[in-house]
VEXDREN-2710 file (C-alpha; in Angstrom, 1 decimal):
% VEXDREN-2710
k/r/px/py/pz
1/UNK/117.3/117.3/81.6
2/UNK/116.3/114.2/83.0
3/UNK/115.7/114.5/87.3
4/UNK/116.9/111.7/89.0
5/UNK/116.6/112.3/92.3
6/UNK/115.1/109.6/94.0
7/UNK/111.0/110.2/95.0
8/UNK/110.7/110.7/98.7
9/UNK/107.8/111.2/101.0
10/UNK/107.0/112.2/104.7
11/UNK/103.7/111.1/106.1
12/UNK/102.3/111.5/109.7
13/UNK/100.7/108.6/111.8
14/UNK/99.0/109.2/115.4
15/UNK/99.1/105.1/115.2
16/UNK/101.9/102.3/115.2
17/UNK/103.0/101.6/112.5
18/UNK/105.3/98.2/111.2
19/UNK/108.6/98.3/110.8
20/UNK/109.5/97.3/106.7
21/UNK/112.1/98.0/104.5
22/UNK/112.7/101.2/103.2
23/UNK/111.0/103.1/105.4
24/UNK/112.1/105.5/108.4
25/UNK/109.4/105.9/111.3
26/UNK/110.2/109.1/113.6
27/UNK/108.5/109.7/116.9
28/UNK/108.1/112.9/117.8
29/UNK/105.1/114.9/120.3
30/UNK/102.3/115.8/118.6
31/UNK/102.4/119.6/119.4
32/UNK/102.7/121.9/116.0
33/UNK/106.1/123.2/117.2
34/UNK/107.2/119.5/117.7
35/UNK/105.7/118.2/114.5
36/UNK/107.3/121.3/112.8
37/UNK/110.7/120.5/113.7
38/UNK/110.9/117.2/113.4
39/UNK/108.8/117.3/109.9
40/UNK/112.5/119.3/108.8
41/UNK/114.3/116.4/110.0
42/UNK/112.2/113.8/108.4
43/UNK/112.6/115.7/105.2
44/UNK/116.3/115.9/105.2
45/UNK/116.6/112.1/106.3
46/UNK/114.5/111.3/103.3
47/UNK/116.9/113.6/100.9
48/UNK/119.8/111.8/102.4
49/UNK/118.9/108.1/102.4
50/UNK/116.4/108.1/99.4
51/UNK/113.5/106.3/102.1
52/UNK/110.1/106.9/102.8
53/UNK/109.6/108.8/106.2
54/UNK/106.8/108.5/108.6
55/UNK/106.2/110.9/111.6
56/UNK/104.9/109.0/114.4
57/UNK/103.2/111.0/116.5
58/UNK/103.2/110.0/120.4
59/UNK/101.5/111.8/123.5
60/UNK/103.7/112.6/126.3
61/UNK/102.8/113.3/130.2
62/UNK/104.5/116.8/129.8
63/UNK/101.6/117.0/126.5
64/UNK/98.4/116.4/129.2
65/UNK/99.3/117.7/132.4
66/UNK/98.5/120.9/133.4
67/UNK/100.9/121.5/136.5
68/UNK/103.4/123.6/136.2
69/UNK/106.3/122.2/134.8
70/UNK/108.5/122.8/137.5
71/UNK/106.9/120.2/139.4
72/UNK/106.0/117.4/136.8
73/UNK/109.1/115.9/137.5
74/UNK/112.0/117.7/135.6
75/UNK/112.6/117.9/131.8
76/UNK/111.9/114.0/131.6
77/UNK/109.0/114.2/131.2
78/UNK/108.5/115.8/127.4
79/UNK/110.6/112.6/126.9
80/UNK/110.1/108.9/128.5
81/UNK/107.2/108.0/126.1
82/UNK/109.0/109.1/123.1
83/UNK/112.0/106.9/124.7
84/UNK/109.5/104.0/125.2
85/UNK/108.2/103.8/121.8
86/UNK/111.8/103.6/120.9
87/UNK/113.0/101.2/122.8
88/UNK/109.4/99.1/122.5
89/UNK/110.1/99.3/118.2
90/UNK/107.1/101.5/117.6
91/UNK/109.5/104.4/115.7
92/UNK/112.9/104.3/114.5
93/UNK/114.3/107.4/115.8
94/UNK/113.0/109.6/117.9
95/UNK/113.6/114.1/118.0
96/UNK/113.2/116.2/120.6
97/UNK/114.1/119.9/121.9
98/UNK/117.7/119.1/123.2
99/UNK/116.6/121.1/126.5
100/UNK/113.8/118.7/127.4
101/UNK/116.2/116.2/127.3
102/UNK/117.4/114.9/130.7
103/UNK/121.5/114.9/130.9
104/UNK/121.7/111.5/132.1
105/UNK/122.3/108.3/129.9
106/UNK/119.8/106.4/128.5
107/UNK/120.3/102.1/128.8
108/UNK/119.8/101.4/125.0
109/UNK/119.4/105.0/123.6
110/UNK/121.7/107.3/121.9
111/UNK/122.0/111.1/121.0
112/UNK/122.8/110.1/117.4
113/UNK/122.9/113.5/115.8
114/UNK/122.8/116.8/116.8
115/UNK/121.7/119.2/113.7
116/UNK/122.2/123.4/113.4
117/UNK/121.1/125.4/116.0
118/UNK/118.3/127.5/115.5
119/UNK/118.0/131.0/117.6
120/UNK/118.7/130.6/120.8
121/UNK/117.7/133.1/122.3
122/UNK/114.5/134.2/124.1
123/UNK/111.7/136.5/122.6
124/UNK/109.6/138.7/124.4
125/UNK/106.2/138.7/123.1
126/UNK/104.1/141.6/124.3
127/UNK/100.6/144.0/123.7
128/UNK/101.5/147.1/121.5
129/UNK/105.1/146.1/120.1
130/UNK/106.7/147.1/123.7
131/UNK/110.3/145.6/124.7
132/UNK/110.7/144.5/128.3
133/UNK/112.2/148.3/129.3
134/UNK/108.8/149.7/127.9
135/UNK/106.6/147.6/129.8
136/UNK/104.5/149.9/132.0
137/UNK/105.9/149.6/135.9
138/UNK/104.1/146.1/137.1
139/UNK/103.1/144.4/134.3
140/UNK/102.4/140.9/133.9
141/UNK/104.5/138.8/132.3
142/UNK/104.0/134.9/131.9
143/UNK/106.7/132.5/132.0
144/UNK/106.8/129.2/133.4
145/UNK/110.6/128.8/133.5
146/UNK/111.9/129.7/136.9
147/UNK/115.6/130.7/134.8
148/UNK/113.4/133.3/132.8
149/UNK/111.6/134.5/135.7
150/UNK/114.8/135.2/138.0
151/UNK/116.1/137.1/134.7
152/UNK/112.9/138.9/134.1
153/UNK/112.6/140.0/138.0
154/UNK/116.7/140.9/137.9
155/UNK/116.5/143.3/135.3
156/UNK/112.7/144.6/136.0
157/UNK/112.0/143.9/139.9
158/UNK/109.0/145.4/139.6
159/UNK/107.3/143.3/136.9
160/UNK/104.2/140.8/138.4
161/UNK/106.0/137.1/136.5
162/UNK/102.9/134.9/136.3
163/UNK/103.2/131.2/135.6
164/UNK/102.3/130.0/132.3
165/UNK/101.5/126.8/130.6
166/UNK/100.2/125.4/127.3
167/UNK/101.1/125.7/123.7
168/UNK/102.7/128.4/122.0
169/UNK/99.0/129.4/120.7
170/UNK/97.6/129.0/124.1
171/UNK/100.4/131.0/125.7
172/UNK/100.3/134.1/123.2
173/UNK/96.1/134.4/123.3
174/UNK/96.7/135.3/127.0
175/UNK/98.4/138.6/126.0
176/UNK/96.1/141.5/125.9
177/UNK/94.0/139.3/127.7
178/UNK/95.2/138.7/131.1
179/UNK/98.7/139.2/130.6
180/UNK/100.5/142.0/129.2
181/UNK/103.2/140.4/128.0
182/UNK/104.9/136.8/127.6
183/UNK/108.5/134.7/127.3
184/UNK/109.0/132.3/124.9
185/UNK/111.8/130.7/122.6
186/UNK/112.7/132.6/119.4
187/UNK/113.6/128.9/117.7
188/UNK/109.9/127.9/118.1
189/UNK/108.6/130.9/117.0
190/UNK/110.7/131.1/114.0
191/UNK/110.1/127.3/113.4
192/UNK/106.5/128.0/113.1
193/UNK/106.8/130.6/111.0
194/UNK/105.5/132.7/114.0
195/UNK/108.3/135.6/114.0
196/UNK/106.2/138.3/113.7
197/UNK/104.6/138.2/116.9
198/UNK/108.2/138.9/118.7
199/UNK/108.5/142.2/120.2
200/UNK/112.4/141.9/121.3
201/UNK/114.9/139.2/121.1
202/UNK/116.8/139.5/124.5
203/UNK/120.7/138.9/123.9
204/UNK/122.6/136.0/125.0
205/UNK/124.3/138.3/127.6
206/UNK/121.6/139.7/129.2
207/UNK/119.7/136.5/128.9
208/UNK/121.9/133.0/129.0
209/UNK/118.9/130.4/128.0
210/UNK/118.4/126.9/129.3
211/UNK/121.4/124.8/128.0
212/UNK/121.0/123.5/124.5
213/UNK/117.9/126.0/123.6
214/UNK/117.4/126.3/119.7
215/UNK/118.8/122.7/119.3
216/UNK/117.4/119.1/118.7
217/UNK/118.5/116.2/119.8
218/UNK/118.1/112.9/117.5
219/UNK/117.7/109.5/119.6
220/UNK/118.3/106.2/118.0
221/UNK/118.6/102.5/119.9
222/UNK/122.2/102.1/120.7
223/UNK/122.5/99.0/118.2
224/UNK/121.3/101.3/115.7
225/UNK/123.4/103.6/115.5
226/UNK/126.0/102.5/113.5
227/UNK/124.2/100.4/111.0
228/UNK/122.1/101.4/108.1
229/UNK/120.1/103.5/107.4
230/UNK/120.9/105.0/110.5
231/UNK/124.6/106.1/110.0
232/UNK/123.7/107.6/106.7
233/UNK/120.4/109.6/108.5
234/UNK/122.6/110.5/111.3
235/UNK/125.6/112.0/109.1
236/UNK/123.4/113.6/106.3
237/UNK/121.7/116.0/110.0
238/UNK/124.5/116.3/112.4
239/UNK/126.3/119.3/113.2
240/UNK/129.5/118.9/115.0
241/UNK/129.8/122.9/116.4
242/UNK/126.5/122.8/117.5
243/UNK/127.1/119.5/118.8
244/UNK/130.2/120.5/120.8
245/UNK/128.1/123.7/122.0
246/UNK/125.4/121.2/123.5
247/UNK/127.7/118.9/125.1
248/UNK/129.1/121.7/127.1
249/UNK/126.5/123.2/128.1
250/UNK/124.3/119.6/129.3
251/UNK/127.8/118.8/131.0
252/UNK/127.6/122.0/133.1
253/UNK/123.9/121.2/133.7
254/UNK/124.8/117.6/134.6
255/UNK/127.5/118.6/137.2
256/UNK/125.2/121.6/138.7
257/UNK/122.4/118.7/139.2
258/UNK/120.0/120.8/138.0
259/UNK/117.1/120.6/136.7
260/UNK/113.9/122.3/135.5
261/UNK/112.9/123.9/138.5
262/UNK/116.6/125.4/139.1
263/UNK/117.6/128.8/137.6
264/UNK/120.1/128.1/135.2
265/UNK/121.3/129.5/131.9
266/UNK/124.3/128.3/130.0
267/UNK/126.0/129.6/126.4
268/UNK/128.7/128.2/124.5
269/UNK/130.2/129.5/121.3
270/UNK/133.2/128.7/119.2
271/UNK/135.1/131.6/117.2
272/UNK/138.4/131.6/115.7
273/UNK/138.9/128.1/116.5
274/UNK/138.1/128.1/120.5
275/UNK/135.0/127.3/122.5
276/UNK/133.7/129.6/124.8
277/UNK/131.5/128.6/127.6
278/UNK/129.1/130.8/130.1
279/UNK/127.5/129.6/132.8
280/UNK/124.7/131.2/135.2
281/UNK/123.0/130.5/138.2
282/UNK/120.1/133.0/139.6
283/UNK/118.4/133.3/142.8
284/UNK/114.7/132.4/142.6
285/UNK/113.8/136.1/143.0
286/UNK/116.7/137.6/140.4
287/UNK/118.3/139.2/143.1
288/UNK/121.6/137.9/142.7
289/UNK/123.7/135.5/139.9
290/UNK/127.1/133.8/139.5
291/UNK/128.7/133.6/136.4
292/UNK/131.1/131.5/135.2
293/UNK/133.3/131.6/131.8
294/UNK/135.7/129.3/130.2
295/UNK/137.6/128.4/127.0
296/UNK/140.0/126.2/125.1
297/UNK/140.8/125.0/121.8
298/UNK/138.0/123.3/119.6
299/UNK/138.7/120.3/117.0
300/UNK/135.7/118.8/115.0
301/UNK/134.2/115.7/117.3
302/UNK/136.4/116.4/120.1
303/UNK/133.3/115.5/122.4
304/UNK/135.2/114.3/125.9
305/UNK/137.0/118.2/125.6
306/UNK/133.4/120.0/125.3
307/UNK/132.1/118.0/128.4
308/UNK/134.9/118.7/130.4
309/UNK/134.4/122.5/129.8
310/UNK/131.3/122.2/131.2
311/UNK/132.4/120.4/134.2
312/UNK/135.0/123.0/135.0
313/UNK/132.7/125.9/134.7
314/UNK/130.4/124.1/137.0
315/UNK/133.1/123.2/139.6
316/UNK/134.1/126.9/139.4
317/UNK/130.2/128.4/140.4
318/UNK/129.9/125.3/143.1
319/UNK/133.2/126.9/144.6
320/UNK/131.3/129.9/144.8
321/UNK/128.3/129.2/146.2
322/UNK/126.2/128.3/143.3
323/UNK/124.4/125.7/145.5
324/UNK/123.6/127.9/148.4
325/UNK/122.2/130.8/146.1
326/UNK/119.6/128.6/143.3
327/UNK/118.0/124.6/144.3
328/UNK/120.9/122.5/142.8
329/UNK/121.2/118.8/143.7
330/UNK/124.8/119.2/143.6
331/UNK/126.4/121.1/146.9
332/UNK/129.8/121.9/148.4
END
């Protein structure tokens, strides 16, 4: 039987490369989670458009500084160099983790597609296979997400929640070495092929994760968008339930004003035809949360109706105090 497939390729460039016809140049950070992910999206955007692919591989300030991220500036700044090699010509499109991305627009840039969710949950990663309620009474755990540490501290005050930077290599050589134990993102983990090192996958109820965990978000120049290759690309890897589930969730971000440094985990769902939203905001020391919940009907690309779920569970916590009880921008 004769295979007639087209031949495809994906290649990796840490320089610029030209623009030319019939080939795709991604940008994405140069970490191996980053290049893992977005390597999946290159292939798929090859199988779909029958074009070469080239990952273009750019260095980000959130990539060299070691501050914690809390105070680099906000999720931006995994982001503004992949944005500016976009908008300057040196890539095509351009994939990131959807919760780096910051919820405001963009001049010239577009979320073009949205693909599956991975996990996205978080995974505790500790010495001796032990879950988070066999920890030994003050352990230390490393986290440098503020949300996971007011979650960790709620439902083990007595755990010592160091802060923690670096890759995912970096971060899981400091168990059994300094640390016993440490929080990461089951998507990553699974993404580079790093499962086994999970110890316990906390639930979506007992821990709500950053809003749009698990999911990337594909950028392309505004003008692009439409045209081709792009709208093929862009069809061929988007995924309209996890895109409504994002939207919702950066919506109730956007209205909270919050940002990396503020305790806040979000979850949206759809089942039998409805989408469910949950919305949480911690006290810096896990001593106290609001939650917020809220549903309605769900139609394929029915984006405008996701955001506004968002907004309304958001409204709903700021009526409660959200803003007094976790640093939000936003206030009553």
């Amino acid at each position: 039987m004769n295979d007639t497939t087209p031949t495809v390729s994906v290649h990796r460039s840490e320089m610029p490369l030209p623009a030319r016809p019939g080939l795709l140049r991604v940008g994405t950070r140069g970490s191996a989670l980053a290049v893992a992910q977005t390597t999946t999206v290159a292939e798929a955007i090859a199988a779909a458009t029958g074009l070469d692919v080239i990952l273009v591989l750019v260095t980000t300030h959130g990539d060299t500084s070691r501050a914690p991220l809390s105070q680099l500036g906000g999720t931006g700044v995994f982001v503004s160099a992949l944005r500016d090699a976009l908008i300057d010509g040196e890539c095509d499109i351009a994939v990131h983790s959807l919760k780096d991305l910051p919820t405001g627009p963009c001049e010239g840039i577009v979320i073009g597609a949205i693909p599956e969710r991975a996990d996205a949950r978080d995974a505790l990663c500790a010495r001796n296979g032990l879950t988070l309620a066999g920890l030994p009474a003050g352990a230390r755990v490393g986290t440098g997400s503020p949300r996971r540490a007011a979650q960790l501290l709620a439902r083990r005050p007595d755990l010592d929640v160091q802060d923690l930077r670096g890759n995912v290599d970096t971060r899981l050589a400091r168990v059994d070495a300094d640390l016993d134990a440490v929080v990461l993102a089951c998507a990553g983990l699974d993404r580079l092929g790093r499962s086994s090192v999970i110890t316990e996958r906390f639930s979506l109820e007992d821990a709500p994760t950053a809003p749009g965990q698990g999911a990337l978000a594909i950028e392309v120049r505004a003008a692009d968008a439409s045209a081709e290759p792009y709208a093929t690309a862009l069809a061929a890897i988007d995924d309209s339930a996890t895109r409504a589930c994002a939207l919702a969730e950066r919506a109730l971000l956007a209205a909270l004003e919050a940002g990396c440094a503020a305790p806040v985990g979000a979850h949206a769902s759809i089942e039998d035809g409805r989408l469910t939203l949950s919305g949480h905001v911690y006290a810096l020391d896990g001593g106290s949360r609001l939650t917020g919940t809220a549903a309605h009907d769900w139609r394929p690309g029915d984006s405008a109706a996701a955001e506004e779920l968002g907004r309304v569970v958001a409204a709903d916590l700021l009526a409660r105090g959200a803003a007094e009880l976790a640093p939000l921008g936003a206030a009553r």
